[in-house]
C-alpha positions as CSV (number, residue, x, y, z in Angstrom):
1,X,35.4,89.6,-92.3
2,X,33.6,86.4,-92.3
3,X,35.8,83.7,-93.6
4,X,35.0,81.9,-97.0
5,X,36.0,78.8,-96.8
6,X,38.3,76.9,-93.7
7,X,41.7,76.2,-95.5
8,X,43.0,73.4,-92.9
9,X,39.7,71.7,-93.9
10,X,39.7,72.1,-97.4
11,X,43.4,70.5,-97.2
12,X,42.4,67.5,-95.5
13,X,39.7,66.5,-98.0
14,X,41.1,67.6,-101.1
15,X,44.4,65.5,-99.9
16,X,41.6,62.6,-98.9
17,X,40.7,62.8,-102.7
18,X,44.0,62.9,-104.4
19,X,44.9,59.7,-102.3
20,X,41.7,57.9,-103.1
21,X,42.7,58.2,-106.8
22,X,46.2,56.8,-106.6
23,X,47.0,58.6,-109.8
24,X,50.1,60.8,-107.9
25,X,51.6,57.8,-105.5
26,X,54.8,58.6,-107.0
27,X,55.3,62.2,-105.8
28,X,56.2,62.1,-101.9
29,X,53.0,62.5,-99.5
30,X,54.7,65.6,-98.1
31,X,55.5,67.2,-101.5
32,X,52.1,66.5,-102.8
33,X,50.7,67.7,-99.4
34,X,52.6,71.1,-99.5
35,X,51.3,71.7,-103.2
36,X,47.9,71.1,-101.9
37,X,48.0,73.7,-99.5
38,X,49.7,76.3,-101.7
39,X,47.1,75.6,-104.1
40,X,44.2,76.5,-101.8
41,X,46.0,79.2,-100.2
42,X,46.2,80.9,-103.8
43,X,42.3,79.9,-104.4
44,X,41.5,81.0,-100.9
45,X,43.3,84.6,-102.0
46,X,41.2,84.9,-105.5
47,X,37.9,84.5,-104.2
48,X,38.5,86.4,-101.3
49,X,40.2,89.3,-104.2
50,X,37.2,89.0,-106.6
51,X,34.0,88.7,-103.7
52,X,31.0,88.7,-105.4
53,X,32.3,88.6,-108.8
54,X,32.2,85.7,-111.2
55,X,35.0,83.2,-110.7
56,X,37.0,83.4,-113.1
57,X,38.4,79.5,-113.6
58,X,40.9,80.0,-116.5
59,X,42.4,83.1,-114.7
60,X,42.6,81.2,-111.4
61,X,44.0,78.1,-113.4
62,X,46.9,80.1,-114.9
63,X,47.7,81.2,-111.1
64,X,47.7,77.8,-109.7
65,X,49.8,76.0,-112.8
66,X,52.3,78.9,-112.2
67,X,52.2,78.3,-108.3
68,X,52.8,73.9,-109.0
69,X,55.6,74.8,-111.5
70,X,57.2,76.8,-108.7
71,X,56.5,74.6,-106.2
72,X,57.1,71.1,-107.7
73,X,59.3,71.6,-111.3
74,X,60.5,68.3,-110.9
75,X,56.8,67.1,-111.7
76,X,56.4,69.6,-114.9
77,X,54.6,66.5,-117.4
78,X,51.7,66.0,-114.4
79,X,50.8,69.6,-113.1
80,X,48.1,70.1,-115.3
81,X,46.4,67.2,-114.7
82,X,47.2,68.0,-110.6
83,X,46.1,71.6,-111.1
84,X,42.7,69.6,-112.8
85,X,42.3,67.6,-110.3
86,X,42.5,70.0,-107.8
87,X,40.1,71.8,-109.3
88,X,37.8,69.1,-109.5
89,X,38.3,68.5,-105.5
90,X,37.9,71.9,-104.3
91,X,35.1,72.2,-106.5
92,X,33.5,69.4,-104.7
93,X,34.9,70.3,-101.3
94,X,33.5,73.4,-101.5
95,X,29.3,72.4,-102.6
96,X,29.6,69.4,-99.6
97,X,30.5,71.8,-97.0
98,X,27.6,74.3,-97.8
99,X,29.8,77.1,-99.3
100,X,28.3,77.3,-102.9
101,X,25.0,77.6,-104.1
102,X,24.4,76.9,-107.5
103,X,21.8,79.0,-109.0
């Protein structure tokens, strides 16, 4: 199976972006680095789940909140604005490197 999107990659810049905005300097690099890649991993897993279907952003949202919570409780006021950002990031990540086409 052709793979959708490279994870490592997707990583790198999405951490790249949440360092360029500043806004989560508080939370230790490798904490915010292991949420990152949790957080794509679970993306990475939904689009591959749904293939051609539409995707679904509140039903991914709810996944990756759950998956911060888990992951970083400590954090509980910012994860929605993480899980935003994040959003945002792979969003971007993902029409720079070719793998959407907007119709």
């Amino acid at each position: 199976m052709e793979e959708l999107f490279n994870k490592a990659d997707a990583v790198l810049k999405i951490k790249a972006n949440f360092d360029n905005e500043g806004d989560f300097d508080f939370m230790k690099p490798e904490e915010l680095e292991g949420v990152i890649e949790k957080l794509v991993a679970i993306d990475h897993d939904y689009m591959d789940e749904i293939g051609d279907s539409p995707y679904d952003e509140d039903a991914v949202y709810e996944r990756l909140y759950a998956a911060a919570n888990e992951a970083l409780p400590q954090y509980k006021t910012y994860l929605m604005r993480l899980v935003d950002d994040y959003m945002d990031f792979m969003e971007q990540f993902l029409v720079d490197e070719g793998y959407v086409e907007w119709e």
